[in-house]
N, C-alpha and C positions, 0 to 999 in steps of 0.2 A: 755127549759133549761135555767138555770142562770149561766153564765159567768163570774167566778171572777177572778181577776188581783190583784196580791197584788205587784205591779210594774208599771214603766212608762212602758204599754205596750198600743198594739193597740187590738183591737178585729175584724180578718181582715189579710191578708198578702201582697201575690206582686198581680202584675196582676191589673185588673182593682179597683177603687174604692171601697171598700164594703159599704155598707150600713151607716155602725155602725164602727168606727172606732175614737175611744178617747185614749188622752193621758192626763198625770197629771204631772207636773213638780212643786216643785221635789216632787218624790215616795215617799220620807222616809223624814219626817220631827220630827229636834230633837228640845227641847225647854227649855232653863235651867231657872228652875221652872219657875212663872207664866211670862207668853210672849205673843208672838203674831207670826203668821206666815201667809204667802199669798199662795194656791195655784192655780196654773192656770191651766184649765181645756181647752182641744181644744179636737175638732169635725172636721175629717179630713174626713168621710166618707160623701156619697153624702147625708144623710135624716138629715133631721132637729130632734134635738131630745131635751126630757126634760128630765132632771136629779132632781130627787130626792137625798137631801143631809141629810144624817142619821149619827148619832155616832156608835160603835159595839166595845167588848172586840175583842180582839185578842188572839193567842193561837197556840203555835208549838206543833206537834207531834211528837212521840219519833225521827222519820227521818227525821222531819226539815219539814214537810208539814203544809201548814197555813192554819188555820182556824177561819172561823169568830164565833163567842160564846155570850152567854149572857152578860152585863158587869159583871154581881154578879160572876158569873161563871168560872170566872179565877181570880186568887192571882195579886194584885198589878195591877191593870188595872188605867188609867186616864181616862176612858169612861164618868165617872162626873164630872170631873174637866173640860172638852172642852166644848165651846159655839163655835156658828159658824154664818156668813152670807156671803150669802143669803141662805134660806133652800132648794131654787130650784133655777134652772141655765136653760136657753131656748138656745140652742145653734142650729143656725144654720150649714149647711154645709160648711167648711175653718172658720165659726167662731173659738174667746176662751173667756173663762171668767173667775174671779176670787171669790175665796172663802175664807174670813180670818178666822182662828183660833185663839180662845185665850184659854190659860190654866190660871186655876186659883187653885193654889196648897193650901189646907187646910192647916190650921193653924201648926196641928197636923201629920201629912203626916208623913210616915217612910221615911228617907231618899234615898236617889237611885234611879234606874228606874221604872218608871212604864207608859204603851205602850196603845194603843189602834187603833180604825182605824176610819177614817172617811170615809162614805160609800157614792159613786156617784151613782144609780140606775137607767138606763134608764127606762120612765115612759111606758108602751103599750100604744099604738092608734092601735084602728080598722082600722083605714084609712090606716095606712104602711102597714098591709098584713104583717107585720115582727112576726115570733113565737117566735124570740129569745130578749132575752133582756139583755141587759151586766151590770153585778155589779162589780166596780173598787175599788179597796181599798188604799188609803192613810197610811201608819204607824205613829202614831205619837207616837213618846217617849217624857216623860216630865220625867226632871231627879228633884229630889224632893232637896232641901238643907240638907246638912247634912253631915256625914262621909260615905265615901265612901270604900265598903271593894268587892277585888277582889279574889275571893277562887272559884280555878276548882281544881277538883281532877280526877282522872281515877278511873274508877272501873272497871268491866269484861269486860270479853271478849269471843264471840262464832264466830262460822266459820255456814255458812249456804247456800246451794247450790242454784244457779241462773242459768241455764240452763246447759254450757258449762264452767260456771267460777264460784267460791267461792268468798265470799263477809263476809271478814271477820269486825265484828260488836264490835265497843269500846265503854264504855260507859262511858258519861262525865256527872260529878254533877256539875252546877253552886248552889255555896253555898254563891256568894257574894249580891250586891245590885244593880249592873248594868249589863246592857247585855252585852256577850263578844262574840267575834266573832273569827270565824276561818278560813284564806282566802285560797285559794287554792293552794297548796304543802308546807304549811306550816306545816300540819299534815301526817308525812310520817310512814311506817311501813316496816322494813326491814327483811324479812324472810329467816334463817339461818337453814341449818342442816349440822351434821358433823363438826360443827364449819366453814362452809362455808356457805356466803350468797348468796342465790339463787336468788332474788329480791326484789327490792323494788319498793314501792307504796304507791304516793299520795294519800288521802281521796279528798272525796268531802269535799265545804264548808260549812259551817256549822253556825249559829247564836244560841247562850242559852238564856234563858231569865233568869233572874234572879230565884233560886228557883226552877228550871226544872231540868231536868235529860234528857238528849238526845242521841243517836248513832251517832257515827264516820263510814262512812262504806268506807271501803278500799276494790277496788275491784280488786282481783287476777285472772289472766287471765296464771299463767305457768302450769306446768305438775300435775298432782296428785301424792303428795309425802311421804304423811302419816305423822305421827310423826315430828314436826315442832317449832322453835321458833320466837316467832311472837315479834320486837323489836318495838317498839312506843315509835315517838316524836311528840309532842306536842308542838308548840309556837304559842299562842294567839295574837293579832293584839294588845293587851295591853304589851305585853312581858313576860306574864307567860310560863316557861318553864315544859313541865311532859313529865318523862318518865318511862315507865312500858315495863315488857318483862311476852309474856305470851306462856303457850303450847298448842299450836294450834295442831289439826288434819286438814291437805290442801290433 
């Protein structure tokens, strides 16, 4: 199996040493158009390991799950624009080493963001007896020159059941040119019957890419009450305010 990290994570937990256990500092690197960035890689597990270093589009799913994609394959990618060294990294065990980034933004480039990842891969040896191999992702945004336009809007909304709890599902268009984010209880929904509110509820967080359409899910854990209105606020880490009120069935 291949292990992907799209975070400074480790591959590995408590307890004794594992194997295979990297981190990347920092995770998420931003670049105002063409630049340069450093990141450091460390091998905290006990095997000596070799890292193959690759570019790759990026790419969220309606619920914020990442994935890695062809560069052609997703709208607005920097996957061409990044050069990098070294293209492999030998990292011993308590080793780190570094990897520089450069963007190099076209002439012509739309303005705004556009994202992609740089891919750490550990190499197999026969010799480790290891079946697993962990692929780490880097994000990198390169924001292009130009004007910058910030437009979310809400669109629907459904209710859909999750064991013992409803999980009710908003939908947000990023219609501007940069990613915007949503951090957590920023996005609340206030559930009202009878003109009385029954509860309220934080969403998870949330990132849009520019040009995507993604869900909010607020998850409801009170009574089943039928007949409902479902009140959403929206403030964006940019300071967009939306609010929508919808008729839920909970």
């Amino acid at each position: 199996p291949i292990l992907l990290t799209l975070a400074s994570a480790s591959a590995g937990a408590s307890g004794a040493r594992p194997p295979i256990a990297l981190t990347a500092s920092p995770a998420h690197v931003d670049l105002a158009g063409s630049g340069r960035a450093t990141v450091r890689v460390k091998n905290s597990g006990t095997s000596r390991v070799v890292l193959d270093v690759r570019r790759a589009g990026f790419a969220l799913d309606l619920r914020g799950r990442p994935r890695v994609v062809g560069a052609g394959e997703v709208a607005r990618s920097s996957a061409d624009w990044l050069a990098f060294r070294p293209r492999s990294l030998v990292l011993n065990p308590g080793a780190a080493g570094s990897v520089s980034i450069v963007s190099r933004v076209p002439a012509r480039a739309e303005p705004g963001d556009h994202d992609a990842l740089v891919l750490f891969t550990t190499r197999r040896r026969a010799s480790d007896g290891l079946a697993v191999r962990v692929r780490m992702g880097v994000v990198v945004v390169v924001r292009a020159p130009g004007t910058i336009v910030r437009r979310l809007r809400l669109g629907g909304a459904r209710v859909t059941p999750s064991g013992r709890r409803r999980i009710l599902e908003v939908a947000i268009a990023n219609r501007g040119n940069v990613t915007e984010s949503i951090s957590r209880s920023r996005a609340t929904v206030s559930v009202h019957r009878a003109g009385r509110r029954l509860a309220k509820v934080a969403a998870d967080p949330r990132t849009f890419r520019p040009g995507t359409t993604g869900l909010l899910q607020f998850r409801y854990r009170g009574p089943w009450i039928g007949p409902a209105i479902a009140r959403v606020r929206v403030v964006s880490d940019s300071g967009q305010v939306l609010r929508r009120a919808f008729r839920v069935r909970l």
